[in-house]
C-alpha positions as CSV (number, residue, x, y, z in Angstrom):
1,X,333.9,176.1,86.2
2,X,333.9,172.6,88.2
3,X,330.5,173.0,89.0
4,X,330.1,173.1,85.4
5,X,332.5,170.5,84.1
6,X,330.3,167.9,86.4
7,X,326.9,169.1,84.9
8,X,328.6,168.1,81.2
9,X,330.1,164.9,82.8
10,X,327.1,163.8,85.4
11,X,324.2,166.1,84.2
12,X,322.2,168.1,86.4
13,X,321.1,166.4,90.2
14,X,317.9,164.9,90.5
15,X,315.1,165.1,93.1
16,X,315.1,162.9,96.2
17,X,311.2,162.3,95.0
18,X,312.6,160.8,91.7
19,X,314.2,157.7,93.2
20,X,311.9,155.0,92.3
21,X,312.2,156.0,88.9
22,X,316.2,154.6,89.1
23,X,314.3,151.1,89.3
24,X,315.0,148.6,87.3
25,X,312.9,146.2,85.0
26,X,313.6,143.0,84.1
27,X,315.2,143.6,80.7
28,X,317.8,146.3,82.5
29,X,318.9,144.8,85.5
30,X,319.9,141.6,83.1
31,X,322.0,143.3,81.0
32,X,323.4,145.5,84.2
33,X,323.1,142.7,86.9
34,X,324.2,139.5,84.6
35,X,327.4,141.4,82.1
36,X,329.4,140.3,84.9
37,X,328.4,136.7,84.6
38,X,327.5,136.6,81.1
39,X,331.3,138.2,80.2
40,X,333.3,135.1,81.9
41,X,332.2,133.6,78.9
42,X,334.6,134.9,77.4
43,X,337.8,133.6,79.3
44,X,336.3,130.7,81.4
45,X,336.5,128.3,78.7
46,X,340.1,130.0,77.8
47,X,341.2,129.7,81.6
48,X,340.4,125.4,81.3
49,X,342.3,124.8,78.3
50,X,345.6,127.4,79.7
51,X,345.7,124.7,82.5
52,X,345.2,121.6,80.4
53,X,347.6,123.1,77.6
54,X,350.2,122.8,80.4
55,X,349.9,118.6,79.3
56,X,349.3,118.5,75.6
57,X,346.7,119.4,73.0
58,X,345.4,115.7,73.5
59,X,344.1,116.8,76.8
60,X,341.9,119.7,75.3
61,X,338.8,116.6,75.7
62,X,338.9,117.1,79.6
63,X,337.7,120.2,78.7
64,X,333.8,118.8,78.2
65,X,333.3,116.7,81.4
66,X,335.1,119.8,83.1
67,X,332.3,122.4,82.0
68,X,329.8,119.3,82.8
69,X,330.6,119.9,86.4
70,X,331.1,123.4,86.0
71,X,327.3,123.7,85.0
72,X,326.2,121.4,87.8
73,X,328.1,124.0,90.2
74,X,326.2,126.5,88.6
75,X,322.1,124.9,88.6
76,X,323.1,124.4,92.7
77,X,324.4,128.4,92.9
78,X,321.1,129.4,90.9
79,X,318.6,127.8,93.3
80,X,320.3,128.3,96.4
81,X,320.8,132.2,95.4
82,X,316.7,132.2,94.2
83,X,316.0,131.0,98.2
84,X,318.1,133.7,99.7
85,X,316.7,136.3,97.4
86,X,313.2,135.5,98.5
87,X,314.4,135.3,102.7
88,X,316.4,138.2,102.4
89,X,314.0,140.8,100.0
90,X,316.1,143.5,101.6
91,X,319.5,142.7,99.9
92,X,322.5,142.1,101.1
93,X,323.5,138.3,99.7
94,X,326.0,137.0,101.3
95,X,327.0,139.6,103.3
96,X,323.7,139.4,105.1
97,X,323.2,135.9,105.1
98,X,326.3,135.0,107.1
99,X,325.9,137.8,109.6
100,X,322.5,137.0,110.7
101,X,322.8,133.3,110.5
102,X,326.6,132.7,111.5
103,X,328.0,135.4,112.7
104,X,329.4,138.9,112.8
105,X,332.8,137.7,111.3
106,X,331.4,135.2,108.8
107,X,329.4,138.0,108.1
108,X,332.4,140.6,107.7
109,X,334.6,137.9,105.8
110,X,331.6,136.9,103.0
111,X,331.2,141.3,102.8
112,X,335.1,141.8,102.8
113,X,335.9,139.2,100.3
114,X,332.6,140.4,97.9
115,X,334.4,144.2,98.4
116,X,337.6,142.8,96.8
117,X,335.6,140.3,93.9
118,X,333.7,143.5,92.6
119,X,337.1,145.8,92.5
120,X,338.5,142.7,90.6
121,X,335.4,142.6,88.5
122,X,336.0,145.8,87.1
123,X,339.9,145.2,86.7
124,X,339.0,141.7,85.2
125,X,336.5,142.7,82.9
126,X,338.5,145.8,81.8
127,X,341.6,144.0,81.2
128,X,339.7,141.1,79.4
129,X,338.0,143.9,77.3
130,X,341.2,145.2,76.2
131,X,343.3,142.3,75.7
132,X,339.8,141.4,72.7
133,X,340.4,144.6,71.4
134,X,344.2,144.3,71.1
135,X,343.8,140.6,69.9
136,X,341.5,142.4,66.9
137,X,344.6,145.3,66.8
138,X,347.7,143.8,68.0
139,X,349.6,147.1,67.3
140,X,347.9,148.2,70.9
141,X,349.3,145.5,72.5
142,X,352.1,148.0,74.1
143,X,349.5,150.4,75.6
144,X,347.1,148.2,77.3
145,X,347.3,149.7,80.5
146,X,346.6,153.1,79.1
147,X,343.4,152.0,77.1
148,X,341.9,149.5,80.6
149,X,342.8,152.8,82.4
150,X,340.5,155.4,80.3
151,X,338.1,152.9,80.2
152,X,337.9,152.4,83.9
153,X,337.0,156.1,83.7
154,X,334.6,156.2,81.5
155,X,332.8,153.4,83.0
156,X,332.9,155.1,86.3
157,X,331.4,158.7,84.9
158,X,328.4,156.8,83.3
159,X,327.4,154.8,86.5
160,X,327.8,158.7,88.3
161,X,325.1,159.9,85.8
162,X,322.3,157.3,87.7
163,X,321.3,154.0,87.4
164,X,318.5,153.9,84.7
165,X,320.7,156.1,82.4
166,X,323.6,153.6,82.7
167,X,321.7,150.7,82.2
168,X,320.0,152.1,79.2
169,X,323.3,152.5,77.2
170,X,324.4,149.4,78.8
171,X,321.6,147.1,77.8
172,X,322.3,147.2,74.2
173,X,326.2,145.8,74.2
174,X,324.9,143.3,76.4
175,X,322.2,141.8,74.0
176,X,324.0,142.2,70.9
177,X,327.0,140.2,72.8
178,X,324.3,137.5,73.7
179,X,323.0,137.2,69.9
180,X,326.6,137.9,68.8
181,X,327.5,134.4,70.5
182,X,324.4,132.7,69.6
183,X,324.6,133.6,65.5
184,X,328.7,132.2,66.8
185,X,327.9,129.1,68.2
186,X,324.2,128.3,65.8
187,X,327.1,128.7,62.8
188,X,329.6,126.7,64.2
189,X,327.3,124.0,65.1
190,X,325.8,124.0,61.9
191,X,329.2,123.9,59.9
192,X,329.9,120.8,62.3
193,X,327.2,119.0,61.4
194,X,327.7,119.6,57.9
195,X,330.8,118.3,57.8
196,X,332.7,122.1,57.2
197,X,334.9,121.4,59.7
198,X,337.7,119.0,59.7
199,X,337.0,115.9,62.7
200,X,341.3,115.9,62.8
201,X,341.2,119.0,64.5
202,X,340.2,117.4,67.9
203,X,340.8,113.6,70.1
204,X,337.6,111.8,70.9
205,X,336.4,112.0,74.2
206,X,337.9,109.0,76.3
207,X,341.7,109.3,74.6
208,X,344.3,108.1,77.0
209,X,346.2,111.0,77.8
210,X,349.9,110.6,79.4
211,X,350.8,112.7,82.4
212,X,347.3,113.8,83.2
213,X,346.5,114.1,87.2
214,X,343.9,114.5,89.5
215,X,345.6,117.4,90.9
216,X,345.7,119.0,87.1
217,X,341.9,118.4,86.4
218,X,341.5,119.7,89.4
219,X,343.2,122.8,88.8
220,X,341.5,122.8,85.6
221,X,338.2,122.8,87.2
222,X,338.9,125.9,89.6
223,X,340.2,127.9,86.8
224,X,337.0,127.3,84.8
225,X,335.2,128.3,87.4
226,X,335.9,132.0,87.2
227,X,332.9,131.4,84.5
228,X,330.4,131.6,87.4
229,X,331.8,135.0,89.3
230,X,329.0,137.5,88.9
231,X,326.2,134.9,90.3
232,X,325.9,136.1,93.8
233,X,325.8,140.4,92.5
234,X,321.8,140.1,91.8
235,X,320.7,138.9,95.2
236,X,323.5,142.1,96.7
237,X,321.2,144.4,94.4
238,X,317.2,143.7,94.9
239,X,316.5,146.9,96.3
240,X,317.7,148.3,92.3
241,X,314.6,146.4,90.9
242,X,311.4,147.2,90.1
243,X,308.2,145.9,92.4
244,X,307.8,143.1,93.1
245,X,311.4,143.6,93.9
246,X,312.1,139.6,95.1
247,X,310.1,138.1,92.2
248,X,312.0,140.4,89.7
249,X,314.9,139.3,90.8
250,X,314.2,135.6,91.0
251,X,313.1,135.6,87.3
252,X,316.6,137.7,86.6
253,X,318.2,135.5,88.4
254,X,317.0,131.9,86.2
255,X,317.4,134.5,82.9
256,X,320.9,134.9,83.7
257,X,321.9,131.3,84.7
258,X,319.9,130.0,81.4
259,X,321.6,132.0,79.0
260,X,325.0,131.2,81.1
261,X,324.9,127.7,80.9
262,X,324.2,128.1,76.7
263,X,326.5,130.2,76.0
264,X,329.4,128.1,78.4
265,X,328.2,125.0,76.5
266,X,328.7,126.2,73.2
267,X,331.6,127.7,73.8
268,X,333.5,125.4,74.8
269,X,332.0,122.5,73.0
270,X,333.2,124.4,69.7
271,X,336.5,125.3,71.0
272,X,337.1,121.6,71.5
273,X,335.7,120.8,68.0
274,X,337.8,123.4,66.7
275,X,340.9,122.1,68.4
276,X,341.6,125.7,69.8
277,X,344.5,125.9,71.7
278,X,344.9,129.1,74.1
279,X,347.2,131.9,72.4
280,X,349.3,134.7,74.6
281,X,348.5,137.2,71.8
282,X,344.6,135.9,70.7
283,X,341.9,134.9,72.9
284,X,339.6,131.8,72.6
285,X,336.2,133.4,71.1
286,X,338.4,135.3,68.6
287,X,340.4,132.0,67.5
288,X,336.1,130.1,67.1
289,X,335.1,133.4,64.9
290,X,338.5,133.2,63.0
291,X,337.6,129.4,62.5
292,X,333.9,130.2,61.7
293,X,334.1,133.3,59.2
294,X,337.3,134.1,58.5
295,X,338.4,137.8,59.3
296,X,335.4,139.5,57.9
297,X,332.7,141.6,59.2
298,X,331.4,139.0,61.5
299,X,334.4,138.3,63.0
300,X,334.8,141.9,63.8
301,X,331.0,142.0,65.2
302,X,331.8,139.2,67.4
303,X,335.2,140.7,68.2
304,X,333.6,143.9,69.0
305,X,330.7,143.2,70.8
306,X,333.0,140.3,73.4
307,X,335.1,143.4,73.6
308,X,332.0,145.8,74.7
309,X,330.3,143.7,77.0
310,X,333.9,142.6,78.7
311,X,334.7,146.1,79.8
312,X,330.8,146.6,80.2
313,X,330.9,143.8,82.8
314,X,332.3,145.7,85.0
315,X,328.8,147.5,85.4
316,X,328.3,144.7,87.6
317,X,330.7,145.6,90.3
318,X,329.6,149.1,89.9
319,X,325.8,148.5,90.8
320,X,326.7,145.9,93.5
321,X,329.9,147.5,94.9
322,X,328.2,150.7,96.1
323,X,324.9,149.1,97.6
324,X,326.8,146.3,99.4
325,X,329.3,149.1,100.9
326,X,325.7,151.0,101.8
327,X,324.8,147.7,103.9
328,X,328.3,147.6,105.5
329,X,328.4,151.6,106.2
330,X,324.1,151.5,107.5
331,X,325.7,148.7,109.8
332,X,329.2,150.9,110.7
333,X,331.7,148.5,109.5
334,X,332.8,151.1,106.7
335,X,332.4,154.9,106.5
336,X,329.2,156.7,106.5
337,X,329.6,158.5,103.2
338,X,329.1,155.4,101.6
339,X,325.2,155.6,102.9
340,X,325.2,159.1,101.1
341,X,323.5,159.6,97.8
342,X,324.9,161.9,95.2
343,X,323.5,164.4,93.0
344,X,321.9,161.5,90.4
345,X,320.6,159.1,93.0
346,X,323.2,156.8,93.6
347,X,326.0,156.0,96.0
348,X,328.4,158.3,94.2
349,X,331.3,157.7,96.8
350,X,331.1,153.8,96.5
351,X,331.3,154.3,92.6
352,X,334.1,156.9,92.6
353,X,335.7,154.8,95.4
354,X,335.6,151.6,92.8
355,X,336.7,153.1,90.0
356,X,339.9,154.2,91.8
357,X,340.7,151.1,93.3
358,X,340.5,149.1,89.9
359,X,343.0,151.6,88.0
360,X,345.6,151.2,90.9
361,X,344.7,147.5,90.4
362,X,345.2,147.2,86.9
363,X,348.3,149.3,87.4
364,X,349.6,146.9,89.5
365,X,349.1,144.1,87.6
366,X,350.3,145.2,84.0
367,X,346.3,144.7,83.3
368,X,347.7,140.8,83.2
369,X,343.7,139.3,83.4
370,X,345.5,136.0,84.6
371,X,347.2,136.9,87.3
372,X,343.8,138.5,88.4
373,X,341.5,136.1,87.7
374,X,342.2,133.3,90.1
375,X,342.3,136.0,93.2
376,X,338.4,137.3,91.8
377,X,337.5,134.0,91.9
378,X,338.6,133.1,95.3
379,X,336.8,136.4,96.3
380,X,333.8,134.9,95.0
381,X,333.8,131.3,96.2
382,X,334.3,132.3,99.9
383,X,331.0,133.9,100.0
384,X,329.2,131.7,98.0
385,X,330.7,128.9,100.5
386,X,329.5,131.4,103.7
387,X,326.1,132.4,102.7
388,X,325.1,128.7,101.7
389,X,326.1,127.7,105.2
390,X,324.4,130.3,106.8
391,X,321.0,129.1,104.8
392,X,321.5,125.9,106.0
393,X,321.8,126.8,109.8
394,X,318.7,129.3,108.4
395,X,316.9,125.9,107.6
396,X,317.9,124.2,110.9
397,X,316.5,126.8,113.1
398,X,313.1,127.9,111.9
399,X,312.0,124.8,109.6
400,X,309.4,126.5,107.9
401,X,307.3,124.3,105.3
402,X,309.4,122.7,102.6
403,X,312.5,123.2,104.5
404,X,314.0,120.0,103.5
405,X,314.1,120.5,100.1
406,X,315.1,124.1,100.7
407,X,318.3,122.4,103.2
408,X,319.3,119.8,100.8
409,X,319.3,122.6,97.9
410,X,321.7,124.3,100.3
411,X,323.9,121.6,101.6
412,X,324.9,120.6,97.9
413,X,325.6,124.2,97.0
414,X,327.5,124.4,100.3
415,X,329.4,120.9,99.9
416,X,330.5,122.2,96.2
417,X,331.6,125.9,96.4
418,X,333.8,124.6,99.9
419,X,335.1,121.6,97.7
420,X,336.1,124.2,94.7
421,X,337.3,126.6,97.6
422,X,339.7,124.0,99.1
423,X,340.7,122.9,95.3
424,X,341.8,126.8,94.8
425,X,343.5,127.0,97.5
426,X,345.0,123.4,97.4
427,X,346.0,124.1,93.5
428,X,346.8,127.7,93.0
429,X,348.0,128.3,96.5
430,X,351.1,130.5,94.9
431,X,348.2,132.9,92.8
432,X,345.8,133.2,96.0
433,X,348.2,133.0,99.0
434,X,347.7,136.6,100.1
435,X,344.2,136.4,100.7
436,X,345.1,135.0,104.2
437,X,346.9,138.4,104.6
438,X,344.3,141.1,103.5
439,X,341.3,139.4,104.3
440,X,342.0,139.5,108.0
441,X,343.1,142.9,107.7
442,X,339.7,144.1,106.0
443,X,337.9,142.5,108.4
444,X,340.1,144.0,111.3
445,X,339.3,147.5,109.7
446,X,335.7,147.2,109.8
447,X,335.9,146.4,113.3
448,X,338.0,149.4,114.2
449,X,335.5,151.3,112.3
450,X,332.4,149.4,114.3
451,X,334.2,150.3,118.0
452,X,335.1,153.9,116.3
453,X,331.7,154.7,115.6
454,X,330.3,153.0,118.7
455,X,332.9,155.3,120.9
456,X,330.9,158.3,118.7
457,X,327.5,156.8,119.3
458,X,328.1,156.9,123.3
459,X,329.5,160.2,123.8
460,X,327.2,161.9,121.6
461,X,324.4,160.1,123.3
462,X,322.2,162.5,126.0
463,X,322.1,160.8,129.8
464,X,319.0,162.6,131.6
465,X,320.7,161.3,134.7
466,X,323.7,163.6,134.0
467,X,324.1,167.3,134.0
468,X,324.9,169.0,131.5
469,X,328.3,171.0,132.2
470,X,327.1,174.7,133.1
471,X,328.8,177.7,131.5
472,X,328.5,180.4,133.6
473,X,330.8,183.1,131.2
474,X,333.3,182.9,128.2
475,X,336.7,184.5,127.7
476,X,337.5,185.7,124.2
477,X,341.4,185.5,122.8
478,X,341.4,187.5,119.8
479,X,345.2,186.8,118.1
480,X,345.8,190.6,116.2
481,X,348.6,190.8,114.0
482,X,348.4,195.0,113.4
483,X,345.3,197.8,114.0
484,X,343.1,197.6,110.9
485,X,339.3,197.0,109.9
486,X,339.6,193.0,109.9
487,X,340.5,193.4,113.9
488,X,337.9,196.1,114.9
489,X,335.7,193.9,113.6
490,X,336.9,191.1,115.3
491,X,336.9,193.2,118.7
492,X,333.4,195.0,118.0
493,X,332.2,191.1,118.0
494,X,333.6,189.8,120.9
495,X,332.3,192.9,122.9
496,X,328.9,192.1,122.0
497,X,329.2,189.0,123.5
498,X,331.2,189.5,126.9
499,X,333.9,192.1,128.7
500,X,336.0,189.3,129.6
501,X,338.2,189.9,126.2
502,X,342.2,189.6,125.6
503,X,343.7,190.8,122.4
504,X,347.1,188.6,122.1
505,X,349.9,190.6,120.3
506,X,353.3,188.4,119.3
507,X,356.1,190.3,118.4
508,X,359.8,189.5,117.3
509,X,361.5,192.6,118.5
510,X,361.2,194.1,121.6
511,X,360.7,198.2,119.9
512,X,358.4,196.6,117.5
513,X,356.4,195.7,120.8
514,X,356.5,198.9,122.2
515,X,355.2,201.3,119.5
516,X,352.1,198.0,119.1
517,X,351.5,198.8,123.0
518,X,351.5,202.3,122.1
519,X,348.9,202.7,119.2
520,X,347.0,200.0,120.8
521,X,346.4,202.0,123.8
522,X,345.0,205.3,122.3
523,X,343.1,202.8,120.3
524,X,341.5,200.2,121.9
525,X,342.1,201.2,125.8
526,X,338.9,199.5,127.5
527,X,340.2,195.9,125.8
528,X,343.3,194.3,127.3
529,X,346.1,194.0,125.5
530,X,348.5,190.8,126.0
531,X,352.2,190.8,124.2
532,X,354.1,187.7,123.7
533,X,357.7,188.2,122.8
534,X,358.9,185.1,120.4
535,X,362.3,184.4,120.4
536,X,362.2,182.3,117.6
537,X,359.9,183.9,115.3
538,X,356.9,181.4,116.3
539,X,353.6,182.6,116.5
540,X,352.1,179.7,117.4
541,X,354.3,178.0,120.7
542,X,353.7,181.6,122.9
543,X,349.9,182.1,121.8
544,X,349.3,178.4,122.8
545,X,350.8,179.1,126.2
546,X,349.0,181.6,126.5
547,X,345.7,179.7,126.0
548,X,346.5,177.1,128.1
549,X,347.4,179.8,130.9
550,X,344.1,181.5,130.6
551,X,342.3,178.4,129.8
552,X,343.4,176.6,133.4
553,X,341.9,179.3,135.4
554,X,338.6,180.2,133.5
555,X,337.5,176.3,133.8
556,X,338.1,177.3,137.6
557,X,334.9,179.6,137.3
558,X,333.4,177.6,134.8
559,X,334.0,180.1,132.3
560,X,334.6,178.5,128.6
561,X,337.8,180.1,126.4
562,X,336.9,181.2,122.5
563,X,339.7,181.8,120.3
564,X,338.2,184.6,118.0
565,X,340.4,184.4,115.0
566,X,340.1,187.1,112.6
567,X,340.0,186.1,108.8
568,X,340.1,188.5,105.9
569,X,338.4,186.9,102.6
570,X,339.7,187.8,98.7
571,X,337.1,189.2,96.3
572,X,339.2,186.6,94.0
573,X,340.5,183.3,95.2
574,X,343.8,183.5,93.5
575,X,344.9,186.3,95.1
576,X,344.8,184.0,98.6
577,X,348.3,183.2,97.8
578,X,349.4,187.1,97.4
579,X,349.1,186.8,101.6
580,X,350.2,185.0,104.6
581,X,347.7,182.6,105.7
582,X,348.5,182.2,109.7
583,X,344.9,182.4,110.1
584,X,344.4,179.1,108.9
585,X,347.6,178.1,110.6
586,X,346.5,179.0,113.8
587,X,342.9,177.3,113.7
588,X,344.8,174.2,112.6
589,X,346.8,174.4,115.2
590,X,344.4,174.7,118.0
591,X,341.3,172.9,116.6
592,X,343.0,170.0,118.3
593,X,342.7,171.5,121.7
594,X,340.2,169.8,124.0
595,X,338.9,172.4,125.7
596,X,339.6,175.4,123.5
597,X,336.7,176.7,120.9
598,X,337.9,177.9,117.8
599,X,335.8,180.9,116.0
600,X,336.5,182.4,113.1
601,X,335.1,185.8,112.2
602,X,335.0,186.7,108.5
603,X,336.0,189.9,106.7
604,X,335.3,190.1,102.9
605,X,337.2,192.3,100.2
606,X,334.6,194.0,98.1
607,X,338.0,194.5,95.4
C-alpha cells in the first residue's frame, strides 16, 4: 500500500540512462533558478519602508537613493557570480570557491551558512506566500501556520517527482508573476504620468526629514537587501542545466538580474509615488494594485500570481539545497545519503531533508516572515562576502589574461557584500545574534563528520603489508527457547557448517531445566547442550556471559564465535505482535559486540 501511495504521490522511478533528460533549458531554470530572487520583490521594497516608517511617512523618499544602491550591489553580485560560474563549470558557488581558494573553513562557513539561507528560503517564501493570500482573505489570518505548513508539503512532493516535471508546472506562476508586475508597474507609471494619481501622496526627494540617522539608513539599506537573496543559487546549480552548461547559466544568470533590477525599480518607485506606508495586515504590492485598479479582477491576478510565485520561490532552495548538500556529502562534511539519487533522479533525501527543516522552522517562528528575513539574509551575505574573496586570491595567484578587470570586478563585490555584512550585524545585531552560535556548531559537525568518515576510510582500507587475521574454525551459539521446527532448522544449519556447536538453554526454574535437559537429550544428543539458570528472569545478562566465556578461549585457537539466532517469520505482518520478539532483542543486544558475529537464520509461516 506504501509502495503505492508513492507511485500516486512521486510517479513511477526512472532509469539511471534518463538523467540528462532532467536538464534544464534556459526558459526552466529561470523560472526554477531565479523565483527565489525574483519573489523578494515582493517584500524587499516592504522591508525599507518598515525601517524608515519607524521615523515618519516623510522619510518614505530615502526609499529611492536606498534601492539606487541596492541595484549597484546587485550589477557587482551579477558579474562577479558570471566569473565564478565560468571558473567553477562544476558547481558549487560559494561553497567551492572559498574551499579551494581560502580554505577548508571559509569553505565550510560559505556551505554551512548557504544550508541555513535555502531552509530559510523556503520558510521565507512560504510565509511571504501566505501572508499575500491572507492579505487577499484576511479571515485566514488565524491559520497561517497551517496553510505555510501544507504548502511546505506540497512543494516538497513535487520537487520528489524530478526536476523537469517541477519546473514545468513551476515555469508558468513564475512568468505570469513577471507580466503580472509589468502590466502593475506599465499602469501605474502611466496613471502617473497622466496625472491619475494625486502628487500629495508623496515628499519630494531632498525633504528635510527630522530624526533621520546614518545608523537608520543604514538599517534601511540591509533590510532592503533581502531583495537580492537568491543571487548566488544559479552558480550552486550548473550541473541542472542544459549543454553548454556554463554558458547557460551565464545567460540565466544576466536574465535574472535584468528582470530583478525592473521589477525592484518599479516597485518601489510606485510605492513611493503612491505614498504607501507598510501595513501589519496588507503587504506593499497589494496596497500598489489596490491604488492601481481598485479590488477587481486585476488586483486579484496580481494578488494571486505574488502569492504563487512567493511560495513557488521556495523551488529555489529545493533545486540548490539538495546539490549543494551532494557537494558537501561527495566531500564527507555531511552524510553520504545525501549523494544518493532517488527513484525520479534527484537528491530525494536533501529534498525530504529541506522540507522538514522549513515546517519546524516556520513552526517556530509563528510563519512571522520578519523575524526570518533578516537571519536569510545574513545567511546570504556571508557567502557572497567569502566566495568574492576567494576570487580575488583566485586572481592574485594564477593571473590569467584579463585578470585585472576580472580582480577589480571582485574587490568591489567583495568591499560591498562585507560592508552590508558588517551594517547587518552592526544594525540588527538583536535579529542575527545567533548566527555566531550555530554557525560554528555546523561547521563543527561537518568536521566530526570529515574525521568520522576518514576513521571509516582507514580501517576499511586493505594494507598488503598486513595479514589478514586467519580463521582457523568457528563456534556456533545457537540461543533455543523450546524443541520445534524453527530450532532443528537452526541446528541442521550450523552442523553443515562445523561440529564445534553449543545450543544455550535459559531457564527461570530449576524443574523447568530439568525436563529441557531431558527432551533435549533423546533429541538432539550429538549437539551440546548449555543451561543458564536466570535469577531474575533475564535472558540476555547469562547468554552474554556465556558468549564472552566461550568467546575468550576460541580467539585462543583462532577460532571466530557465530551467534546463530533462530527467527520464525509471519505469513502476515500484523500478527508479529501476537509473539514475543526476543529474537530481535537478542541480536540488538549483541550486534554491539566486537568480536561476536551475529546470524540470523529465517523460518517462514506458510499460514
Amino acid at each position: 500500500m506504501l509502495s503505492s501511495v508513492k507511485r500516486l504521490l512521486i510517479g513511477r522511478p526512472l532509469k539511471s540512462t534518463a538523467l540528462g533528460e532532467q536538464k534544464l533549458n534556459i526558459l526552466k531554470a529561470l523560472a526554477i533558478l531565479s523565483s527565489d530572487a525574483l519573489s523578494s520583490v515582493a517584500y524587499g521594497t516592504e522591508q525599507i519602508l518598515i525601517v524608515l516608517a519607524t521615523i515618519s511617512v516623510i522619510a518614505f523618499w530615502y526609499s529611492i537613493p536606498i534601492a539606487v544602491g541596492i541595484l549597484v550591489l546587485l550589477a557587482a553580485l551579477i558579474l562577479s557570480y558570471r566569473q565564478i560560474i565560468y571558473s567553477y563549470p562544476h558547481g558549487g558557488g560559494a561553497y567551492v570557491v572559498s574551499k579551494e581558494n581560502i580554505g577548508e573553513k571559509a569553505g565550510l562557513i560559505a556551505g554551512g551558512s548557504l544550508l541555513v539561507d535555502y531552509i530559510l528560503t523556503v520558510a521565507v517564501s512560504v510565509s511571504a506566500g501566505t501572508d499575500a493570500i491572507t492579505s487577499a482573505f484576511p479571515s485566514l489570518h488565524t491559520h497561517t501556520v497551517s496553510i505555510a505548513c501544507v504548502l511546505v508539503i506540497f512543494i516538497t512532493i513535487l520537487n520528489l517527482r524530478g526536476l523537469t516535471e517541477s519546473a514545468s508546472i513551476l515555469a508558468y506562476p513564475v512568468y505570469l508573476f513577471v507580466v503580472a508586475l509589468f502590466i502593475l508597474i506599465g499602469v501605474g507609471i502611466f496613471k502617473i504620468f497622466t496625472g491619475q494619481v494625486s502628487p500629495t501622496h508623496h515628499v519630494a526627494i531632498g525633504a528635510p526629514v527630522q530624526g533621520i540617522t546614518l545608523f537608520l539608513l543604514l538599517r534601511a539599506f540591509a533590510s532592503g537587501c533581502s531583495a537580492l537573496t537568491g543571487v548566488e543559487a544559479i552558480s550552486n546549480a550548473i550541473p541542472t542545466f542544459k549543454d553548454p552548461a556554463p554558458k547557460n547559466a551565464a545567460k540565466t544568470l544576466i536574465l535574472m538580474g535584468s528582470l530583478l533590477a525592473l521589477l525592484f525599480t518599479g516597485i518601489t518607485f510606485l510605492a513611493y509615488y503612491y505614498g504607501i506606508a507598510p501595513k501589519h495586515d496588507e503587504t506593499v504590492v497589494s496596497q500598489i494594485a489596490k491604488e492601481t485598479f481598485g479590488r477587481n479582477y486585476l488586483y486579484f491576478f496580481i494578488q494571486g500570481t505574488t502569492a504563487l510565485i512567493l511560495v513557488l520561490a521556495a523551488n529555489t532552495g529545493y533545486s540548490a539545497f539538495p546539490l549543494l548538500a551532494f557537494s558537501l556529502a561527495k566531500d564527507k562534511y555531511m552524510p553520504r545519503m545525501f549523494t544518493i539519487r532517488g527513484d525520479r533522479l534527484g537528491y530525494s533525501n536533501g529534498i525530504v531533508s529541506l522540507g522538514i527543516a522549513s515546517i519546524l522552522l516556520i513552526i517556530a517562528f509563528k510563519g512571522k516572515t520578519e523575524h526570518l528575513i533578516p537571519l536569510y539574509a545574513v545567511g546570504v551575505f556571508i557567502p557572497f562576502t567569502l566566495s568574492q574573496t576567494g576570487m580575488i586570491i583566485k586572481w592574485l595567484r594564477e593571473k590569467p589574461a584579463g585578470w585585472v578587470a576580472k580582480l577589480t570586478a571582485n574587490l568591489i563585490g567583495a568591499l560591498i557584500t562585507l560592508t552590508v555584512l558588517i551594517i547587518f550585524f552592526v544594525t540588527k545585531l538583536g535579529q542575527v545574534w545567533f548566527v555566531f552560535i550555530f554557525l560554528p556548531l555546523i561547521v563543527f559537525a561537518f568536521l566530526r563528520v570529515k574525521v568520522h568518515y576518514e576513521a571509516v576510510g582507514e580501517q576499511l582500507r586493505i594494507d598488503p603489508e598486513k595479514p589478514a587475521l586467519q580463521i582457523d574454525g568457528n563456534v556456533i551459539i545457537v540461543p533455543v527457547a523450546g524443541i520445534t521446527k524453527v530450532v532443528e532448522n537452526s541446528i541442521n544449519y550450523a552442523k553443515s557448517l562445523t561440529d564445534q556447536i553449543f545450543a544455550v538453554y535459559v531457564s527461570f526454574d530449576r524443574e523447568d531445566e530439568k525436563r529441557f535437559e531431558e527432551k533435549w537429550e533423546k533429541w538432539q544428543p550429538n549437539v551440546r547442550l548449555v543451561t543458564l539458570h536466570s535469577h531474575y528472569r533475564s535472558v540476555l545478562q547469562p547468554l552474554s556471559k556465556f558468549i564472552d566465556t566461550v568467546e575468550h578461549k576460541a580467539s585462543e585457537n583462532n577460532y571466530r564465535v557465530t551467534v546463530l539466532i533462530p527467527q520464525f517469520i509471519t505469513k502476515k505482518s500484523w500478527h508479529n505482535i501476537l509473539h514475543n520478539q526476543s529474537s530481535f532483542l537478542i541480536r540488538a543486544y549483541l550486534i554491539f559486540k566486537k568480536k561476536v558475529i551475529v546470524s540470523t537464520l529465517p523460518f517462514h509461516f506458510k499460514k
